[in-house]
matplotlib code that plots the C-alpha trace (Angstrom):
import matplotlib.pyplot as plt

x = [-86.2, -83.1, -80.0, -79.8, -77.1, -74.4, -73.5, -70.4, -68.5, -67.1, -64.0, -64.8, -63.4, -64.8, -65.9, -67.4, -69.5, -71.7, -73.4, -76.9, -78.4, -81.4, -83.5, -80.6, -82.1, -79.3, -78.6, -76.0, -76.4, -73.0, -75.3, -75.5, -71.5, -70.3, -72.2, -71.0, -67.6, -65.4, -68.1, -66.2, -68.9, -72.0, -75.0, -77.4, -80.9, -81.7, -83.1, -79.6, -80.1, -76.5, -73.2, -72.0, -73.8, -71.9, -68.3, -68.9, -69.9, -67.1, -64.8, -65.8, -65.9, -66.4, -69.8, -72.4, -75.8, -79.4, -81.4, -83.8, -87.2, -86.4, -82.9, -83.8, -80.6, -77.9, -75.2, -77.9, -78.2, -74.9, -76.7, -78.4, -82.1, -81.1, -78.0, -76.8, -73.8, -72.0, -70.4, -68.4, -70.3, -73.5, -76.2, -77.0, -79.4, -79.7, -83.1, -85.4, -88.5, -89.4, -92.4, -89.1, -88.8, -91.6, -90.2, -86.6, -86.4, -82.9, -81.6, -81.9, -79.0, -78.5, -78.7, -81.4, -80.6, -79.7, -80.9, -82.6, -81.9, -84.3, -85.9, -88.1, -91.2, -88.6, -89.6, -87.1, -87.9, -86.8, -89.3, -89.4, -91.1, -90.5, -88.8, -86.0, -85.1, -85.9, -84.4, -85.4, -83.0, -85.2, -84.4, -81.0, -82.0, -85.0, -87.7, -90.7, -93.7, -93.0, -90.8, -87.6, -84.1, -82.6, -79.6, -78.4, -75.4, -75.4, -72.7, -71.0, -68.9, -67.9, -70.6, -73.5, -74.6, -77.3, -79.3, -79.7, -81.6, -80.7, -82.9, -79.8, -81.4, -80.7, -77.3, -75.8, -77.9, -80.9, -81.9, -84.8, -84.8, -82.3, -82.3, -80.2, -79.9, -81.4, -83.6, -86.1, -87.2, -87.1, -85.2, -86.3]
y = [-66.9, -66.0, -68.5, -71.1, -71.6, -74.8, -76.8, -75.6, -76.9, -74.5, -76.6, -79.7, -78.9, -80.0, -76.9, -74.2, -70.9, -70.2, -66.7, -66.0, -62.9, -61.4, -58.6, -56.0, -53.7, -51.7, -51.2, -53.4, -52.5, -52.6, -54.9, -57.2, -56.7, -57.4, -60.4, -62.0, -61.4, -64.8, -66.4, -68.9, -68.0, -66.3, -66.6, -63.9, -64.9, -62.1, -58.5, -57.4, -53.7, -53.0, -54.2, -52.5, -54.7, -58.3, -55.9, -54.9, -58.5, -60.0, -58.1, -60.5, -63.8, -65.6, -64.6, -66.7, -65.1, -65.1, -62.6, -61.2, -59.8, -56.2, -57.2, -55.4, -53.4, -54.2, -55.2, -58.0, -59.4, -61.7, -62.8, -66.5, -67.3, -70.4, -71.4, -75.0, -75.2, -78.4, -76.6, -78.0, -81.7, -80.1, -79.5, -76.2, -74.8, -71.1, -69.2, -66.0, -67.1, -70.7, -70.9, -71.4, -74.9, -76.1, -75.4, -77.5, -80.5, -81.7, -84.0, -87.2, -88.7, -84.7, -85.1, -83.5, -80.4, -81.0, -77.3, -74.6, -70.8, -68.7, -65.1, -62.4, -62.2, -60.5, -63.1, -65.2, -68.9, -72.6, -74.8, -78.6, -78.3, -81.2, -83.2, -80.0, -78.0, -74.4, -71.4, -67.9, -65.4, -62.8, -59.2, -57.5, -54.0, -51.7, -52.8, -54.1, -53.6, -55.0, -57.7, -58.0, -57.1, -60.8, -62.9, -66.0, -69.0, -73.0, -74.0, -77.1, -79.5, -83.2, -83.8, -82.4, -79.2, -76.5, -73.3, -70.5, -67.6, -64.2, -60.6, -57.9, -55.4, -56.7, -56.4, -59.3, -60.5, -62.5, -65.8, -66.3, -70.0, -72.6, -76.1, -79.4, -80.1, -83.7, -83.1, -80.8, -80.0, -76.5, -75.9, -72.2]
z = [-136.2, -134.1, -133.8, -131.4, -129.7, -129.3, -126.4, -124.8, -122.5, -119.9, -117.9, -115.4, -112.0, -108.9, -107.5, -109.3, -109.0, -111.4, -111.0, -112.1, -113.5, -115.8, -116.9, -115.9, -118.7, -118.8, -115.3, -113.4, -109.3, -107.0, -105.3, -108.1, -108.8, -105.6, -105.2, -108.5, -107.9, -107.2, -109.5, -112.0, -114.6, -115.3, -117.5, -118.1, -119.1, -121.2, -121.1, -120.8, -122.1, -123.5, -124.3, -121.4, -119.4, -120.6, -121.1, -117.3, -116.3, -118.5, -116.2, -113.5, -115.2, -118.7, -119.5, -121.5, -122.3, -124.1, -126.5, -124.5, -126.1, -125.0, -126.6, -130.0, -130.9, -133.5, -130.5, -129.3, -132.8, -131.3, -129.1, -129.2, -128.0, -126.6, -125.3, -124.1, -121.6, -120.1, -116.9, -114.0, -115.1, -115.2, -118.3, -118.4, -120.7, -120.9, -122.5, -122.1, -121.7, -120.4, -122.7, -125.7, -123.8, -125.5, -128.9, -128.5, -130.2, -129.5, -131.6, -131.0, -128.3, -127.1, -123.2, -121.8, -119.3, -115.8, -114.8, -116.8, -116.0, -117.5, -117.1, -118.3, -116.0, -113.0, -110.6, -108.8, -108.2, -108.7, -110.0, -111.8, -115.5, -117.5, -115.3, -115.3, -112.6, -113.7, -112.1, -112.2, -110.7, -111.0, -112.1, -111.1, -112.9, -112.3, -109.8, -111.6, -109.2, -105.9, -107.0, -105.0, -106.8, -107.6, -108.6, -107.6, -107.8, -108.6, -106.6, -107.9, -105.3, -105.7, -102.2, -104.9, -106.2, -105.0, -106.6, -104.3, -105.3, -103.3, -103.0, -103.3, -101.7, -98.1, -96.4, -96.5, -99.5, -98.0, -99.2, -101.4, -102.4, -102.1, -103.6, -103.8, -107.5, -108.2, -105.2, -106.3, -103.1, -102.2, -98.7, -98.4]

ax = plt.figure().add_subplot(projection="3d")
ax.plot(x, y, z, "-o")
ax.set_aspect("equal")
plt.show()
């Protein structure tokens, strides 16, 4: 079994970008890069490919990421399988696969997660599962079948806070999905 990871808590301001990335498999696009940049922090969800990938990312912003099941080599070893964040007020809890969910048992009194950013099957898309908002940014490295090349942002302001998932192949990146968080009603 692999380590869990703590609950952090990255700063409380009352705006923040969080950028959103997974299964770069060792290839980080300019397209993915430009549109992280200005992003307060990021979380990868896994299938990262290489240290290179988080040093390059790190560059941007304070990184937090997850083991991914390709994630096999002696640098991922680091790496947590699940990861619980508390970022700009908001419960973040950070995994691979979603299918993990069903193995946490928090302890008792741990808050459950406002928003759960997952990966691994390359598909973006926001979704409610558990009475959690799940987001999938979708792959940002090589194009898995016809699956579009993904990222995305939770943007944090005092008026509320939103998920918007983004294809990176279009110029200016196109909007996939885009949610109010609390709402769970999908606005794209």
């Amino acid at each position: 079994m692999g380590r869990r990871g703590r609950c952090r808590d990255v700063t409380d301001p009352s705006s923040f970008r969080i950028g959103l990335i997974s299964d770069t498999h060792g290839l980080l696009r300019p397209e993915a890069v430009g549109f992280l940049r200005g992003a307060d922090h990021i979380v990868h969800a896994g299938d990262v490919g290489s240290a290179a990938i988080l040093e390059a990312l790190g560059a941007l912003a304070p990184v937090s990421a997850v083991r991914g099941n390709n994630d096999t080599a002696a640098w991922a070893a680091q790496l947590p399988l699940i990861e619980r964040l508390r970022i700009g007020g908001l419960a973040v809890l950070l995994v691979h696969e979603l299918a993990e969910l069903q193995s946490l048992a928090g302890p008792v009194g741990e808050p459950p997660a406002d928003i759960v950013v997952y990966g691994h099957s390359h598909q973006p898309r926001i979704l409610e599962q558990a009475g959690r908002l799940c987001v999938n940014p979708g792959s940002a490295g090589p194009r898995r079948f016809k699956l579009p090349i993904a990222a995305g942002e939770i943007l944090i302001e005092a008026g509320g806070s939103q998920v918007r998932l983004v294809d990176l192949t279009s110029a200016p990146p196109r909007e996939l999905y885009h949610t109010l968080i609390g709402s769970h009603n999908l606005l794209i």
